[in-house]
N, C-alpha and C positions, 0 to 999 in steps of 0.2 A: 504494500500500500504506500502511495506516495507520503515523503513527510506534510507536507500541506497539507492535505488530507485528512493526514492524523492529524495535526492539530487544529485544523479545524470542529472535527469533530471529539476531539479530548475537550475542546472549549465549551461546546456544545453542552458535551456532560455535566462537564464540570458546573454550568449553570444551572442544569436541573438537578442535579444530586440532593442540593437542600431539601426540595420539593419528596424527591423519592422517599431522603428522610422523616421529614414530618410526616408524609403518609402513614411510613409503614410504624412509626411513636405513636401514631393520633395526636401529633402537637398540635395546639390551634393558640396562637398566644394573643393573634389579636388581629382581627379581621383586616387591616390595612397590611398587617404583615403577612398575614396568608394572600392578599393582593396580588404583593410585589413578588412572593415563593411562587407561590404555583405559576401567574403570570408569566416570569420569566423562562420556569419550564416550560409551559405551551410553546414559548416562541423558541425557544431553544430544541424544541426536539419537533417544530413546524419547521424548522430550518433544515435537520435531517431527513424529515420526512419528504419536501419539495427537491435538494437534493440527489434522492435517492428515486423519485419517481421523475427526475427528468432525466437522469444517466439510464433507468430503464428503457427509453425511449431508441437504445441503443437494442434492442433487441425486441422490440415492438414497435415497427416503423407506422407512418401515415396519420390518417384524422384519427386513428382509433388509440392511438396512442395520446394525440391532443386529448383526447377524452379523459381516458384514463387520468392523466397529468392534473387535469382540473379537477376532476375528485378525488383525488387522493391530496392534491395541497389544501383542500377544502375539511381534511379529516378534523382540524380541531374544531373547526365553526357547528362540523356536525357533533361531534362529541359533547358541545357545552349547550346548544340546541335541543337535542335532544335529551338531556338532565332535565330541562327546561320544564318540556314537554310530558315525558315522562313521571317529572313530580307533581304535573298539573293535575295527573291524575286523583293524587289523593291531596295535595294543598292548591284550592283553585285560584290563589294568589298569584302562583306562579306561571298560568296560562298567559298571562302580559309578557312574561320575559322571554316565553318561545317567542311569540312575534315581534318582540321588538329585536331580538339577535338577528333574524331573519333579516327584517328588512333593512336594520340596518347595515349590514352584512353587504346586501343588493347592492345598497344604494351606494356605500363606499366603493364597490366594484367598478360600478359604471360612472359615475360623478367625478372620481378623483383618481381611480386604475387608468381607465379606457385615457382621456385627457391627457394624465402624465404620459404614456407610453408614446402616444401618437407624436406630445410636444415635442419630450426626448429622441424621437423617433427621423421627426424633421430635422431638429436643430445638426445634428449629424449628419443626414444629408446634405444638408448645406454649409457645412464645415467649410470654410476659407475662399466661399463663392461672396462676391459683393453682393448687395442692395442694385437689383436690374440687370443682373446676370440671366441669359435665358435658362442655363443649367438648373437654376432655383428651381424646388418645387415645392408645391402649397397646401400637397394633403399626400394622407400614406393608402398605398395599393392594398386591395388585400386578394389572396388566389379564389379564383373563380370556386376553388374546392371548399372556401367559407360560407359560399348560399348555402348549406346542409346549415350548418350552424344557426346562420341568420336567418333562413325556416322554419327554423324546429322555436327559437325563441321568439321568434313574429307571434307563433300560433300560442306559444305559454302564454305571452303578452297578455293576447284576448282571455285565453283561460283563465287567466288572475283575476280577473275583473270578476268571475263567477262567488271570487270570497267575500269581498267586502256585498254583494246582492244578498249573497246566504246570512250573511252574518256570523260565520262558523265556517270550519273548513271538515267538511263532513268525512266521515274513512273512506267512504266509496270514492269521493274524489280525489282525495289520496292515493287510492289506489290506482285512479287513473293516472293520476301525475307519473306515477311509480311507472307504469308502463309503459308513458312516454318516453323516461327516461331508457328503460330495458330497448326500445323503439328505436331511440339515437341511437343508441351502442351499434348495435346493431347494423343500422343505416353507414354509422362511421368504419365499421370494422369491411364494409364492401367499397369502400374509397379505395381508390387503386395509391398505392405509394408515390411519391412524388420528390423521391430523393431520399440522400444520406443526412440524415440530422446532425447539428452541429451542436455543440455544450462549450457553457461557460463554465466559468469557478471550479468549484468543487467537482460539481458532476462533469466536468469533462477530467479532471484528473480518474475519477471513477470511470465513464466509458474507455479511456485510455488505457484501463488494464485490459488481464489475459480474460478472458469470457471466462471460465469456470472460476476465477476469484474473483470479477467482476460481478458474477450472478449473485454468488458468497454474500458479498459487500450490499450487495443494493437489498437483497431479502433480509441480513443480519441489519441494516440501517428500520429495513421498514419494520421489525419485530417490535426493537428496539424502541424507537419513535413511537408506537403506536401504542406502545405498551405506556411509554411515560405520561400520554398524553389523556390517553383512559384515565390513568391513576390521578391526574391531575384536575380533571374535566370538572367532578360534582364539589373537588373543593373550590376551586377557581372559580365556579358556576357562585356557590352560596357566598365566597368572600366576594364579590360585585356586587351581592344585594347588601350584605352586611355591610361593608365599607360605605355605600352610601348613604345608610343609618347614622352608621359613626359619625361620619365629616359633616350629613346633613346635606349633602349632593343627593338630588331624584337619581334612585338606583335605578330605574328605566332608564336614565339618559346613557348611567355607566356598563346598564346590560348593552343599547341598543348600539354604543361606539366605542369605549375602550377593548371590548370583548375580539369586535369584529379586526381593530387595530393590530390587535395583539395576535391573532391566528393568521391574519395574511398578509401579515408585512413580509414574510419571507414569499410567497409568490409575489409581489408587488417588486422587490426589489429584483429576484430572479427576471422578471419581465423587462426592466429596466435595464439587465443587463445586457438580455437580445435588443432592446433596442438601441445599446451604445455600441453592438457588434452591428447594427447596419442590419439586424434582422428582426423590424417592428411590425410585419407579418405574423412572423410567429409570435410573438411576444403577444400581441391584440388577441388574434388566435387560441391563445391559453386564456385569454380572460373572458373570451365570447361564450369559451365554451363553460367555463365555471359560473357564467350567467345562465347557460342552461342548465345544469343541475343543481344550481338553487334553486332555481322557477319549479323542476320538477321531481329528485329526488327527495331535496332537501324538502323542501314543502309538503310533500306526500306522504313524509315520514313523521312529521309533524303527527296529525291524529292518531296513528298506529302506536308512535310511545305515550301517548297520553293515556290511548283502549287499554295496550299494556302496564299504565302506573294505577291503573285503578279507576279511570275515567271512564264517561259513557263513548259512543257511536262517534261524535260530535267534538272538535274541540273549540270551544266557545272563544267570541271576542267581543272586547268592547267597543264602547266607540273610537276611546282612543288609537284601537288596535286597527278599526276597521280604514279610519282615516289615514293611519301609516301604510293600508296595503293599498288605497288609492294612489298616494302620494308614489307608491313607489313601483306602483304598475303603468301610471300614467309617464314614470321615470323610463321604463324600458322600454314603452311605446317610442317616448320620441327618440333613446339610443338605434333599434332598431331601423328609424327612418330615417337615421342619417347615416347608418352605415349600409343602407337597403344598397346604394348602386356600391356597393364594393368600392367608396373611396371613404376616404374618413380626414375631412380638412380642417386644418391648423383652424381657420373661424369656427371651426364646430364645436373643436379639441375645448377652444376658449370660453365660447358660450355653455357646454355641457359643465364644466367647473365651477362656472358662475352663478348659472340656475343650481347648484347643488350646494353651493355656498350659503345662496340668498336663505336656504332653508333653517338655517340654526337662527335666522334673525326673524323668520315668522315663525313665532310656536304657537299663535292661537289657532281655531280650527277653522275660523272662515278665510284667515290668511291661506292657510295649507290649502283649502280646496280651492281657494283663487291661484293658489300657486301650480297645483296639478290641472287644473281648466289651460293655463297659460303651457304649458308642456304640452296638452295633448290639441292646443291649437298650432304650436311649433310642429307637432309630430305630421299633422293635417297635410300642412304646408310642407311639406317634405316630402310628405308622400305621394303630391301632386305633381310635385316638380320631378320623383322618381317614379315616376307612376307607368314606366313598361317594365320597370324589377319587380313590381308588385306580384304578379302571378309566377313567376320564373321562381322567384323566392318562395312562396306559396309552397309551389308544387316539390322546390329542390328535396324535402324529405323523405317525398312517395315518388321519385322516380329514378331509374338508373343513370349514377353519376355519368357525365359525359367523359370520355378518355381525355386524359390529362395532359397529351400533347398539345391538343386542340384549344383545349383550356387555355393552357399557358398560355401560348399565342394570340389569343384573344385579350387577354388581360392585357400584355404587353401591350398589345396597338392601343388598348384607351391609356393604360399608364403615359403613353407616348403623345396622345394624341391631350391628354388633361392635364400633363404636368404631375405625373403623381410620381411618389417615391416606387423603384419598380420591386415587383415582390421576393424577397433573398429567395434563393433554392441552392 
């Protein structure tokens, strides 16, 4: 194993160990301090975890891989979600904190993920070209093999909107979610390959070894990881609610963003890092598709540990909960319909951070739903102006992907022809 490597990964440990310890003591000395313990485990062994499932990527090529990669760096958001959930069953206090992990989960995704990647993405690009160089370009490419993607999430889009109508996100629909999810996989696992993957950091020193210590590595990382992260999930879950008793911080605001902070900072910077390699394709790529399986594992699994902690059919919401899943469905609406024609430009990059910003400064509820009316008037208007991707994206879910030579080619002549960043391969 490279030195790097190890220590990167002794660091790792070394910052979750306290956590392992308290676990296996039952210390709890004081809900701020279990914060900051468990916390920093989640991201310390979310960082092995992302890691180790994008060197896999060395032995699982294509979208079905992109898949994979977005749920498995998603494991701690599910792991503290699903506590959530789960305890909803028998304390119905806790049915607020499933939904607000969730959506706030979402909405950091697409507001402040997609944005960054795109900006970093350009500035790159334009690396040492002046202000009116024709070579500039003003928005990032994505492969024609992303409409699956941007299909499959168009359609959850509409399906979310069926929660906040019910008022509850019922098991049945759960279990649809669930299937759409099983549906993508699926759909991604018949994409035809479209090259050798490349790795930064860590996991390219990982993909750089021999295959059989390779394999070793990335299965001993994910044990690992996934083991510390369980162990950590229900205390980390209760020291977020605790902690904002203590301080007198609303524990909803600390479930619905520090939580979400803390588990995907390590995909957010791995993303950033394909995008400082000149590959913000891929980079976007992994976060479209971790937009799809919040909308539909993640969500669908919601009810199922509630049934399982003791709860009925049904996992209930309030208003405040129903208004958060407007808020953040009317959010993936207008994501969607700006990345419908497969480009995604620096003004969009700008305005999608901005609308996502303006949010922490309207917290009443007739703001918010003037604020989601104003989103899904933007999305409107987007969709008009893309309005022949609309069915093409539609269909990309339920039909066989077109050969990928063709693809490319295609992409290339608009990246060509629109000024876009062209797509790494």
């Amino acid at each position: 194993m490279p030195r790097a490597l190890i220590s990167r990964v002794v660091l790792c440990l070394t910052i979750a160990a306290p956590a392992v310890v308290f676990r296996i003591l039952g210390f709890h000395p004081h809900p701020v301090i279990d914060l900051i313990v468990f916390g920093a485990a989640v991201v310390a062994a979310s960082f092995l975890l992302a890691w180790a499932a994008e060197a896999a990527q060395k032995d699982i090529s294509g979208a079905l891989a992109i898949a994979i990669l977005a749920l498995i760096a998603v494991l701690p958001e599910y792991a503290v979600d699903l506590y959530y959930a789960f305890r909803s069953g028998s304390d119905p206090d806790y049915a607020q904190y499933a939904a607000a992990n969730m959506t706030g989960s979402n909405r950091l995704l697409l507001g402040f993920g997609w944005p960054l990647v795109v900006i970093v993405a350009l500035l790159v690009a334009n690396r040492g070209l002046k202000r009116g160089d024709r070579r500039r370009v003003s928005s990032l490419g994505l492969p024609v093999t992303a409409r699956l993607d941007v299909g499959f999430l168009a359609i959850l889009a509409v399906l979310a909107f069926a929660i906040p109508l019910l008022g509850t996100i019922p098991i049945w629909f759960g279990l649809v979610l669930i299937a759409g999810f099983v549906l993508y996989l699926w759909r991604a696992s018949r994409v035809e390959d479209d090259g050798e993957e490349e790795f930064v950091g860590a996991a390219a020193d990982i993909a750089g070894m021999p295959t059989r210590a390779r394999r070793i590595t990335v299965v001993t990382m994910f044990v690992v990881s996934a083991a510390i992260i369980l162990a950590c999930a229900e205390p980390f879950a209760t020291a977020l609610v605790d902690s904002g008793t203590s301080l007198g911080i609303d524990s909803y605001f600390l479930v619905q963003w520090l939580a979400p902070l803390a588990s995907e900072a390590p995909e957010f910077i791995i993303a950033v890092l394909f995008a400082l390699r000149g590959m913000g394709a891929a980079a976007i790529g992994t976060l479209i598709a971790s937009k799809v399986n919040q909308w539909s594992l993640l969500v669908g699994s919601l009810p199922v540990a509630h049934f399982f902690g003791g709860g009925g059919g049904d996992l209930p919401l309030d208003a405040r909960q129903i208004e958060e899943f407007v808020l953040t469905g009317t959010q993936t609406v207008m994501g969607v319909a700006i990345i419908m024609a497969l480009r995604f430009h620096w003004r969009s990059a700008v305005a999608l951070a901005a609308i996502f910003a303006v949010q922490f400064f309207v917290t009443d509820t007739t703001g918010r739903y003037v604020l989601s009316i104003i989103q899904v008037a933007i999305a409107v208007g987007l969709l008009v102006l893309h309005r022949k991707d609309i069915l093409p994206t539609l269909a990309a879910p339920f039909r066989r992907a077109a050969p990928i030579a063709r693809d490319e080619a295609a992409a290339d002549e608009r990246a060509a022809e629109t000024g876009t960043v062209p797509v790494a391969r």
